[in-house]
C-alpha positions as CSV (number, residue, x, y, z in Angstrom):
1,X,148.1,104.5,125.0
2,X,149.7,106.6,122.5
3,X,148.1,108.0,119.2
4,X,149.7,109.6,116.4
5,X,149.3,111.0,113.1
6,X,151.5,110.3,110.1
7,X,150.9,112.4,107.0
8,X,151.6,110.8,103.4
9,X,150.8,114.2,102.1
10,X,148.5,117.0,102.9
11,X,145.4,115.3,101.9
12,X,146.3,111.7,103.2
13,X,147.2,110.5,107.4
14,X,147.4,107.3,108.7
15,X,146.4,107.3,112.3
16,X,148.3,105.1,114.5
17,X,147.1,103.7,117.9
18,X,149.3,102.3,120.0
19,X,148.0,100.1,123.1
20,X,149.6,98.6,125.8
21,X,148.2,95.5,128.2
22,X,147.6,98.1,130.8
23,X,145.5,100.2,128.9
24,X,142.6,97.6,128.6
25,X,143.4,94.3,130.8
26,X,141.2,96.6,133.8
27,X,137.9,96.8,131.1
28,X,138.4,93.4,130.1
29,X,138.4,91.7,133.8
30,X,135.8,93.5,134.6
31,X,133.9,92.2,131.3
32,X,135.2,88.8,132.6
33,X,133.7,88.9,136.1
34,X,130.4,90.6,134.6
35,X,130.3,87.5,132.5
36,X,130.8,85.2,135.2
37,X,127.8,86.1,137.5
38,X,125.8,85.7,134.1
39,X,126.8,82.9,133.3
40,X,124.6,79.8,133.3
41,X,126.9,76.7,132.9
42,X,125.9,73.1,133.3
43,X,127.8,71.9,136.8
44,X,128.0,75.2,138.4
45,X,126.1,77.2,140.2
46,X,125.3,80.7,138.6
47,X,127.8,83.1,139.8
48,X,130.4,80.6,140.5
49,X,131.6,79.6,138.0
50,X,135.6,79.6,137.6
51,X,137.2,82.4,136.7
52,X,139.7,80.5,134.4
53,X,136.7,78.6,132.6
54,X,135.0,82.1,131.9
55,X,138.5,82.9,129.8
56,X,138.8,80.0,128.6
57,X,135.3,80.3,126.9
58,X,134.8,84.2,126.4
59,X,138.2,85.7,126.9
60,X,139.2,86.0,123.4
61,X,135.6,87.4,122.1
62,X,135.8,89.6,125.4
63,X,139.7,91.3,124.8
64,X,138.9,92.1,121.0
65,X,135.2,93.8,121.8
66,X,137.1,95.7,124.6
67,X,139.8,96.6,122.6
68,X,137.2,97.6,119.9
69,X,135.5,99.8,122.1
70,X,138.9,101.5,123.2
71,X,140.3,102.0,119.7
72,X,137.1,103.6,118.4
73,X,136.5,105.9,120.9
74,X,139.8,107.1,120.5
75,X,140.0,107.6,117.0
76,X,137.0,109.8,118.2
77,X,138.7,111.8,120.5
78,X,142.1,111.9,118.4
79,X,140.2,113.5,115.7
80,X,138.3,115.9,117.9
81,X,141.2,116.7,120.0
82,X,143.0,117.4,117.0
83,X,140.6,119.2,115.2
84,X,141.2,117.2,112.2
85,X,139.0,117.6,109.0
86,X,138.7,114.2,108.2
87,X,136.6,113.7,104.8
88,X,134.5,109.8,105.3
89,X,135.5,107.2,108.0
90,X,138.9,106.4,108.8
91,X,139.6,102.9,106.9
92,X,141.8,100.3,108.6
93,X,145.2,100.0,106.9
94,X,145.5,97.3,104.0
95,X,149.2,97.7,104.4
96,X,150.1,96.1,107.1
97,X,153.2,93.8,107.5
98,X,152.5,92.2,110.2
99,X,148.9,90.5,112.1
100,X,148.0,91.8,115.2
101,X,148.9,88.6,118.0
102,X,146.3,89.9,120.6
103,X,147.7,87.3,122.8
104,X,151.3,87.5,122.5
105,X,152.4,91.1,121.9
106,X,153.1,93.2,124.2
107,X,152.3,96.5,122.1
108,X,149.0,96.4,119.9
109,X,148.9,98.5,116.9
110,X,146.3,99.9,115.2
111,X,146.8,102.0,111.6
112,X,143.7,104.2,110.5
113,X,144.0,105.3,106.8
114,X,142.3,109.1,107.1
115,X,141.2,111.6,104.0
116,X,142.0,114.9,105.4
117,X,140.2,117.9,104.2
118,X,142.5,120.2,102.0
119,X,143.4,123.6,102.8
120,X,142.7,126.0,99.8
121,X,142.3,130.0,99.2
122,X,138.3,130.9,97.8
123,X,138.6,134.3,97.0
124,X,134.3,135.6,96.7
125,X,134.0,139.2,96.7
126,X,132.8,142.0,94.1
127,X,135.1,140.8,91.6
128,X,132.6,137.8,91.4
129,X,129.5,138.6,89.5
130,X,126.5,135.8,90.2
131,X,123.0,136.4,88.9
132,X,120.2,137.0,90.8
133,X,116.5,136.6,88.8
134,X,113.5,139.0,90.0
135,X,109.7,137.1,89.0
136,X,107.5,139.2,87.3
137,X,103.5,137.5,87.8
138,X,102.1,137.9,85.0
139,X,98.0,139.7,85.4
140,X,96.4,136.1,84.4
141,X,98.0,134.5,87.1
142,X,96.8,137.2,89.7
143,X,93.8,137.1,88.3
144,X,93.3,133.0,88.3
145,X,94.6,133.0,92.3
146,X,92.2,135.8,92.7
147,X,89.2,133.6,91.4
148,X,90.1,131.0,93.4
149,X,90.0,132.2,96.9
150,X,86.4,134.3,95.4
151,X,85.2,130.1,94.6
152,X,87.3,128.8,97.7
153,X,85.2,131.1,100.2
154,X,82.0,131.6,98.4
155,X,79.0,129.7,100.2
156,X,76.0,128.1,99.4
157,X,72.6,130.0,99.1
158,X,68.9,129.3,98.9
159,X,67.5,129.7,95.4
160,X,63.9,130.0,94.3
161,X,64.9,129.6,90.5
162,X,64.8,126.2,88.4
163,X,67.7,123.8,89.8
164,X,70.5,123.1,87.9
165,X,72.6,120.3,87.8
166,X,75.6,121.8,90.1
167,X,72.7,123.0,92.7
168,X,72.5,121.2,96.3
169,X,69.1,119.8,96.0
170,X,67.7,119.2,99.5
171,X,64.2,117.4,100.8
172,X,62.4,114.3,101.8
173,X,63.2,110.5,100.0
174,X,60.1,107.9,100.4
175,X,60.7,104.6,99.6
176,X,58.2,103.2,96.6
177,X,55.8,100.6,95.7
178,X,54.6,101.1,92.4
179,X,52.7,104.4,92.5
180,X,52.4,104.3,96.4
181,X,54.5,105.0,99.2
182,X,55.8,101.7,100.4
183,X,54.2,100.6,103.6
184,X,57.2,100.3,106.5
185,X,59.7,101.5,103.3
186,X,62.6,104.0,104.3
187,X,62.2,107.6,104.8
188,X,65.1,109.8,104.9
189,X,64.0,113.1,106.1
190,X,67.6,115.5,105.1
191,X,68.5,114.4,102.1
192,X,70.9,116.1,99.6
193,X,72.3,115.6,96.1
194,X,73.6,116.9,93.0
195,X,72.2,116.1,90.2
196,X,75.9,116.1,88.2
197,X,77.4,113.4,90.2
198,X,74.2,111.5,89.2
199,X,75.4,108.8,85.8
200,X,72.2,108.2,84.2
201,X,71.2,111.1,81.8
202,X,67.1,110.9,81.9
203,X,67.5,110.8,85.8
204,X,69.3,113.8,85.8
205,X,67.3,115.5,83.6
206,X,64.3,114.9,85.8
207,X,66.0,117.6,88.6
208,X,67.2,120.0,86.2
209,X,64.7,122.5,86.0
210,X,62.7,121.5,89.4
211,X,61.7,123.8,91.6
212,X,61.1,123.9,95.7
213,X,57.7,121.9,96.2
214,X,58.3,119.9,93.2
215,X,58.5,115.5,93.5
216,X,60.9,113.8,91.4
217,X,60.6,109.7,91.2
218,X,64.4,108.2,90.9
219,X,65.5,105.1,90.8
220,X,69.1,105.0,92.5
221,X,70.6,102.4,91.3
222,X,70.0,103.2,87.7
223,X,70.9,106.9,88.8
224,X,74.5,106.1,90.5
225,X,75.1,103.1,87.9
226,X,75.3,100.6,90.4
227,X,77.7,102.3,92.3
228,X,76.2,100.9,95.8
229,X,78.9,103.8,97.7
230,X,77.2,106.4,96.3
231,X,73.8,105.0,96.5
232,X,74.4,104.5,100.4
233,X,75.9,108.3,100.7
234,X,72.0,109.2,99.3
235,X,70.1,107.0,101.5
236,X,72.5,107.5,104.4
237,X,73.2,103.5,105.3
238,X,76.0,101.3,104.3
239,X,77.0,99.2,101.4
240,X,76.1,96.5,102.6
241,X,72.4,97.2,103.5
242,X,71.7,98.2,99.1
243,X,73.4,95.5,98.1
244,X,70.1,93.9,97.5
245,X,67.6,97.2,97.1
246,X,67.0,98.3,93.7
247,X,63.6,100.2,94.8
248,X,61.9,103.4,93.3
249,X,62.0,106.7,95.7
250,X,60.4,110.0,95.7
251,X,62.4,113.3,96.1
252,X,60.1,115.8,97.9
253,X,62.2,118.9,97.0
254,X,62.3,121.2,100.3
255,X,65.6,123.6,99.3
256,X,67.5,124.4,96.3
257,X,71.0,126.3,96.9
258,X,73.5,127.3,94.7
259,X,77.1,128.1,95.4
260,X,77.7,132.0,94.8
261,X,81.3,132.5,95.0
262,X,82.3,135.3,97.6
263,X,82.0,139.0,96.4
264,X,85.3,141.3,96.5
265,X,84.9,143.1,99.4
266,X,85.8,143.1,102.8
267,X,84.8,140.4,104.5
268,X,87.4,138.7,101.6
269,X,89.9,140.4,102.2
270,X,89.9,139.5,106.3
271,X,89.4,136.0,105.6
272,X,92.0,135.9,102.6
273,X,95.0,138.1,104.7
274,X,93.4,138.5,107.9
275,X,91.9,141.0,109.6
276,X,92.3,144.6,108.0
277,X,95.5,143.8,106.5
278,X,93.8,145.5,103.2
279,X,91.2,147.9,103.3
280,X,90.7,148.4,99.1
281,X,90.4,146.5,96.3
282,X,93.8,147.7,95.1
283,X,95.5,146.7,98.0
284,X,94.4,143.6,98.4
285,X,95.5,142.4,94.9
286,X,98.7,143.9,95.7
287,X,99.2,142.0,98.7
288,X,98.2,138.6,97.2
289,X,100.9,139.5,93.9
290,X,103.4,139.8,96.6
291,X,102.3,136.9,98.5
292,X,102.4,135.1,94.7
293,X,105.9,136.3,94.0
294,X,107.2,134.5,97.6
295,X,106.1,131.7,96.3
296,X,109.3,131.7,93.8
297,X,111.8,132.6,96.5
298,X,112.5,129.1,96.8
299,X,113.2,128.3,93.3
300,X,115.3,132.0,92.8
301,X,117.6,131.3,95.5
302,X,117.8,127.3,94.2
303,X,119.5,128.9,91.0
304,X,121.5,131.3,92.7
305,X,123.2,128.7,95.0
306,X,123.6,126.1,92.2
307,X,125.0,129.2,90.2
308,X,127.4,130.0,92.8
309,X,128.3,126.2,93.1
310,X,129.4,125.6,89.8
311,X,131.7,128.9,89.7
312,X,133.0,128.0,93.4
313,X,134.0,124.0,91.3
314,X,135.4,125.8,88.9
315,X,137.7,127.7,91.4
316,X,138.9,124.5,92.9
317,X,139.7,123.1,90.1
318,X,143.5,122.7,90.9
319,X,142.4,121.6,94.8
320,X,143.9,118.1,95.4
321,X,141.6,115.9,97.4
322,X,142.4,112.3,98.8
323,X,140.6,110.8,95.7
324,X,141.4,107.2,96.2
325,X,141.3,106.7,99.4
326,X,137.8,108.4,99.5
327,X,136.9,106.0,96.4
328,X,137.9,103.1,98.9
329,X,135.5,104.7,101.3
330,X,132.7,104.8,99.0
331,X,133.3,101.0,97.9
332,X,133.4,99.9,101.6
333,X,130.1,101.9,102.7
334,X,128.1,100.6,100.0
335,X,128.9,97.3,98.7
336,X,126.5,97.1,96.0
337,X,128.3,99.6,94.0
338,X,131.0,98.3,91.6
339,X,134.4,99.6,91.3
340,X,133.4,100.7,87.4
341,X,130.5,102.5,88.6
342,X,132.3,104.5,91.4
343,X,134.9,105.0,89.1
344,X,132.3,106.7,86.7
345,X,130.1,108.7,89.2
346,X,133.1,109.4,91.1
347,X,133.9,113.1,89.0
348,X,130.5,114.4,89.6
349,X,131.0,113.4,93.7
350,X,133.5,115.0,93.6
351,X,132.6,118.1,92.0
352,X,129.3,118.0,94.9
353,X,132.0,117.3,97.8
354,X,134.1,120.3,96.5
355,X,131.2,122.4,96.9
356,X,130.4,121.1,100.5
357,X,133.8,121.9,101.7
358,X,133.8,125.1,100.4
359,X,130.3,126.1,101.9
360,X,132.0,124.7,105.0
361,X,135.0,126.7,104.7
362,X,132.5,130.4,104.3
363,X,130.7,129.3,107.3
364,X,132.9,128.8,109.4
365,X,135.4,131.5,108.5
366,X,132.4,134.2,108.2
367,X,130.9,132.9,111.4
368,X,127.7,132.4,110.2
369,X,125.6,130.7,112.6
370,X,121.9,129.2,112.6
371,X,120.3,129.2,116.1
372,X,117.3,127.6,116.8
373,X,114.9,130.3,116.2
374,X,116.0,130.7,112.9
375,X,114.8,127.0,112.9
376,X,111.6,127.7,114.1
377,X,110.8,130.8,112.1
378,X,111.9,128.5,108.8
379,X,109.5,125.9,110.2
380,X,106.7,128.5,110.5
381,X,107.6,129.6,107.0
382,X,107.3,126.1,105.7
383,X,104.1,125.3,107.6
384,X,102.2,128.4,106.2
385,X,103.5,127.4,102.6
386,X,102.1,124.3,103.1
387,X,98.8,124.8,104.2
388,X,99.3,127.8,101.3
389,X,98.6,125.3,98.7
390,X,95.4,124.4,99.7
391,X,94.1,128.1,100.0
392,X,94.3,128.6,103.6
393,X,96.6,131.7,104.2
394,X,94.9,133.4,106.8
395,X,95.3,130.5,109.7
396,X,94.3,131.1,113.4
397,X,98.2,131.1,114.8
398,X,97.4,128.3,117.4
399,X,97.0,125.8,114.7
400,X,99.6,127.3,112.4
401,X,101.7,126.9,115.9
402,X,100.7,123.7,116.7
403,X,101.8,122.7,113.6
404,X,105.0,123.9,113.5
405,X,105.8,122.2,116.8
406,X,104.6,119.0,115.5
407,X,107.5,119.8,112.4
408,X,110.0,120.4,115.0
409,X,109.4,117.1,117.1
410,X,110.9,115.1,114.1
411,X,114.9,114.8,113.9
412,X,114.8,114.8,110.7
413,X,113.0,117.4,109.9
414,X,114.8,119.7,112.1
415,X,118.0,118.6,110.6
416,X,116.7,119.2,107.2
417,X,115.6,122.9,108.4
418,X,119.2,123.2,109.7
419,X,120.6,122.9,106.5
420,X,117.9,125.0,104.9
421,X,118.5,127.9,107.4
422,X,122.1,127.9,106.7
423,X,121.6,127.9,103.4
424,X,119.9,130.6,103.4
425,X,122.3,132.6,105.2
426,X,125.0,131.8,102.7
427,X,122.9,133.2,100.6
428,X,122.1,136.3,102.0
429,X,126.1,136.5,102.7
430,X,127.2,135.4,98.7
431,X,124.7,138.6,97.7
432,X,126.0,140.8,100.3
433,X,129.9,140.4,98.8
434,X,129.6,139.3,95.4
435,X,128.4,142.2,92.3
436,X,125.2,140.8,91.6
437,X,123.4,141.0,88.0
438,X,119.9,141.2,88.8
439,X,117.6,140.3,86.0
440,X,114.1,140.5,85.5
441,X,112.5,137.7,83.7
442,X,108.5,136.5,83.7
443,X,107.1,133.8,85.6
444,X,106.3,132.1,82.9
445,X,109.6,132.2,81.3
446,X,111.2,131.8,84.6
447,X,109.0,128.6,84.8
448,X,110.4,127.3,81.5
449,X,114.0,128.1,82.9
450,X,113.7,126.2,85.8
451,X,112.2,122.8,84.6
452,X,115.2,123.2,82.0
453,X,118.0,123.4,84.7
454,X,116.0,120.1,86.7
455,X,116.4,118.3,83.5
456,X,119.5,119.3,82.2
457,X,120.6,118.4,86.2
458,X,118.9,115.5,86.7
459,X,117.5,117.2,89.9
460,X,115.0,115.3,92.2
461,X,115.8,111.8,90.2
462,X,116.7,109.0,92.6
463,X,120.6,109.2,91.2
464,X,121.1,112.0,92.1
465,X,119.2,112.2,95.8
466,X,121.8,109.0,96.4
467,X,124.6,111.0,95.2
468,X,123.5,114.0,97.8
469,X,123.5,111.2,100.6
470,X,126.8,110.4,99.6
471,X,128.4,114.0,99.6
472,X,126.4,114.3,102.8
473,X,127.7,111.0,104.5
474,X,131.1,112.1,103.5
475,X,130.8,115.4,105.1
476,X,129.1,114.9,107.8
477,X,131.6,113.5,109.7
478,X,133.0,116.5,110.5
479,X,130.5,116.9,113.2
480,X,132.7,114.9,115.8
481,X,135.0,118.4,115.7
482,X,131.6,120.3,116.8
483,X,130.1,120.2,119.8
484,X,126.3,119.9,118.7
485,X,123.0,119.5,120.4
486,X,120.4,117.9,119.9
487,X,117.3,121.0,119.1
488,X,114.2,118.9,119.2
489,X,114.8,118.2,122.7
490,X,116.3,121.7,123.9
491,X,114.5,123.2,126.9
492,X,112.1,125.9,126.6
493,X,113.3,129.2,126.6
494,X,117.1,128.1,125.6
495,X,118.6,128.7,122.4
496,X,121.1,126.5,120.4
497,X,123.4,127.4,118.1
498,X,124.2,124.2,117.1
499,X,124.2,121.8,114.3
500,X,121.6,118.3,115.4
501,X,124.2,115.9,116.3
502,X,124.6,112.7,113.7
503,X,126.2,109.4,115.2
504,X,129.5,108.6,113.4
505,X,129.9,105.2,112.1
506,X,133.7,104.5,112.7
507,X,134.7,101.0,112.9
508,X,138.2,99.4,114.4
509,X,137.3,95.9,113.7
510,X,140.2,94.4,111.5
C-alpha cells in the first residue's frame, strides 16, 4: 500500500491511496470464510457451504466493505502520521478519469481531495490594545440581593395579633350540616391556609382580622372557585374524592404565624457565606458586592474574546483558505442547504473558522494546556453559579460535590467545559501580552451594552448556534493529529491533559 500527498497549492492536497491485491485479498478471505459458517443456505448444511458459492453471492459486497475499511483507516493514519492540518473531511475526487474495476485492476486507486490549514504570521503583543470593562453594582442592586436572602432565610413565627391575609393560618376543619357539626363528617386535625391564595373576596375577609381561638365557617369551593386541586391541598385528599363535596366547614383557629424576614446579624451572615466568613455588617455587604460583581465575569470576558476575535479577522484578512473545496464540504455534510445559501453564509463561516484556527495556532504555539482539574474546578464554578440563582450560596460541599460529579459524568458536558477552560486561558494569556484599556462602566450600562452586542450579533439565535456547529465540525477534525482521552472515564487520581476525543466521520465510499 502506498499513500501520497499531492499539493495543488498550499491550502489544497489530494491524497492518493494506492492498493495492491495483497494488501486486502488476506481481510477479505477471512470475511469470506466468516461468512460461510454463517451462512444459512437452502441445500447445505450450515458451515458447509461452498466456498465458491459464498463469492459468488457476497464477494463483491465483501472486497468493497474491506477495502472501505482499509482506505479509511488509512486516510486516518496518513493524516496523523503526517501531522496534516486538514480543515473538514477529506472528499473523494470528482476528477477522476478513470472508474475503479475492483475486479480487474491490478492497482486500486483512491484520490482524497483535502483542505489544508494555512500557515500564517499573528503577531498579538503590546502593540495590540483590546478593552477590558470593570462592573461597577450600582447600591440598589446590593441592596435588592441583600433583601432577598433577609426574605429567602427569614422564618415563620407565632403571632397573637389579628391575621392577615399573607399569615399561615393553622387549626381544626369540621365538616358541616347546617349549624351542626356533621355526624361521621371529615375532620382534619392540622390544617393550614392563607387566606390570599383564597378567590372569593367575603371568604377571605372572614380570616382577616381573626385571632387564635376564633371559628371561621368557609365554604371551599366557593373559597378556591372550584378549583378542586386546591380544595384537596385544604382538606388533605385527592381530586377525585371533592369532586362531588360542596359542604360547609368550620376553621377552629389554633396558630397564626407570620413570616419575619431574617434580621442582619450573624446567624445571616453564616448561612448567606458560611461560617464566619464575615463577622460585621460592613463586611458582609462587601462580600456579597463582590460575589455580585463575579456574576459579570462571564459576560466581561464574552466581550473581550469576541473583541479580540474580530481584530484577530481582521489580521487575516489576506490569509487564503481552501474556500471552495471547504464549500463542497459543507454542501456534502448537510444536504438540506442550498448552494445559494452556502454561498451567502459562507463569508461569515469563514470569518468564525478564521478565528478557530487562529485560537488554535496561540494554543498550541504558547503551550497552553487544560488538564482535567481545571475541568473540575470550572465544573465546581458552574455548579455553585447554578444553585447561585436560586439563593443557595452557602452549600454543604458534599452536595455541591455530588453535583459536580454528576456534571462530569456527561460527555458533553465535559467537552463543553473543555472548551470553556481553554478559553479561559486564552484569555488570561491575550491580557497578559496585549496593552489593555481597562474601562470602568456601570452595571446597568454595562447591561444595556451587552443585550446590544447579542442583537447586533445575532447571539444565541438558532442561526447562528448552527453556524458554531459548523465552524466546530470543520475544526474539530483536527483531533485525529492529537492523541486525546476520554476525561469522564479517567481513573481516580490521574490527570489528563487532553482534549475528549470526537469520532471522525471520514468516508471512502465512491
Amino acid at each position: 500500500m502506498k499513500s501520497t500527498l499531492n499539493k495543488t497549492n498550499d491550502v489544497n492536497g489530494t491524497i492518493v491511496i494506492e492498493l495492491e491485491k495483497t494488501d486486502y485479498q488476506e481481510k477479505v478471505d477471512k470475511s469470506l470464510n466468516q461468512y460461510r459458517q454463517r451462512a444459512n443456505i437452502p441445500g447445505f448444511r450450515q458451515g458447509k457451504v461452498p466456498k465458491s458459492l459464498i463469492r459468488k453471492l457476497y464477494g463483491k459486497a465483501i472486497l468493497v466493505d474491506e477495502i472501505n475499511k482499509i482506505v479509511s483507516d488509512e486516510i486516518g493514519n496518513f493524516i496523523r502520521d503526517n501531522k496534516l492540518k486538514v480543515l473538514g473531511e477529506p472528499l473523494p475526487a470528482d476528477n477522476l478519469d478513470e472508474e475503479i474495476d475492483l475486479e480487474k485492476d491490478e492497482v486500486l486507486k483512491f484520490s482524497f481531495d483535502v483542505a489544508l490549514t494555512p500557515e500564517f504570521d499573528l503577531k498579538l503583543d503590546k502593540s495590540v490594545e483590546l478593552t477590558s470593562y470593570n462592573v461597577q453594582l450600582e447600591p440598589e442592586l446590593l441592596e435588592r440581593q441583600l433583601d432577598a436572602y433577609k426574605q429567602n432565610y427569614g422564618t415563620y413565627v407565632s403571632v397573637e395579633e389579628e391575621a392577615k391575609d399573607t399569615d399561615l393560618i393553622k387549626g381544626i376543619l369540621v365538616e358541616m350540616d347546617a349549624d351542626k357539626e356533621k355526624e361521621n363528617g371529615q375532620v382534619i386535625e392540622n390544617a393550614i391556609l392563607m387566606p390570599s391564595y383564597m378567590k372569593d373576596e367575603e371568604t377571605k375577609n372572614r380570616f382577616v382580622g381573626a385571632k387564635v381561638g376564633d371559628s371561621v365557617l368557609l365554604n371551599p369551593r366557593k373559597a378556591y372557585d372550584n378549583n378542586e386541586a386546591e380544595i384537596a391541598s385544604l382538606l388533605q385528599t385527592t381530586k377525585e374524592n371533592v369532586a362531588e363535596m360542596n359542604s360547609d366547614f368550620r376553621f377552629d383557629i389554633k396558630e397564626v404565624t407570620r413570616y419575619k424576614e431574617a434580621e442582619m446579624n450573624q446567624e445571616l451572615f453564616d448561612k448567606v457565606l458560611g461560617e464566619g466568613a464575615a463577622t460585621t455588617e460592613e463586611e458582609f455587604r462587601t462580600k456579597v458586592g463582590e460575589e455580585l460583581a463575579k456574576q459579570f465575569k462571564p459576560d466581561t470576558d464574552h466581550l473581550f474574546i469576541h473583541q479580540a476575535r474580530d481584530l484577530i479577522v481582521k489580521m487575516m484578512e489576506t490569509v487564503t483558505f481552501p474556500d471552495e473545496l471547504l464549500k463542497r464540504w459543507l454542501r456534502e455534510a448537510d444536504e438540506k442547504r442550498t448552494a445559494e445559501e452556502i454561498e451567502k453564509d459562507f463569508p461569515k463561516i469563514l470569518d468564525d473558522l478564521k478565528f478557530h484556527v487562529a485560537r488554535q495556532k496561540i494554543v498550541e504555539e504558547n503551550e497552553i494546556k487544560v488538564d482535567f482539574t481545571d475541568i473540575e474546578a470550572l465544573a465546581t464554578e458552574v455548579a455553585r453559579a447554578q444553585f447561585a440563582q436560586y439563593g443557595m450560596t452557602n452549600l454543604p460541599a458534599d452536595v455541591l460535590q455530588n453535583y459536580t460529579k454528576s456534571l462530569l459524568e456527561k460527555e458533553e458536558t465535559v467537552r463543553n467545559l473543555y472548551d470553556r477552560a481553554t478559553e479561559n486561558k486564552l484569555i488570561d494569556w491575550l491580557k497578559e501580552n496585549v496593552t489593555l484599556i481597562e474601562k470602568e462602566i456601570s452595571s446597568k450600562d454595562f447591561s444595556e451594552l451587552m443585550s446590544g452586542h447579542m442583537h447586533q450579533h445575532g447571539e444565541h439565535t438558532e442561526e447562528h448556534a448552527q453556524d458554531e456547529d459548523v465552524v466546530e465540525e470543520i475544526v474539530s477534525d483536527n483531533s485525529v493529529t492529537e492523541e486525546v482521552a476520554d476525561a469522564p472515564a479517567r481513573e481516580e487520581g490521574t490527570e489528563s491533559t487532553e482534549k475528549p476525543a470526537k469520532k471522525r466521520k471520514t468516508s471512502t465510499k465512491k
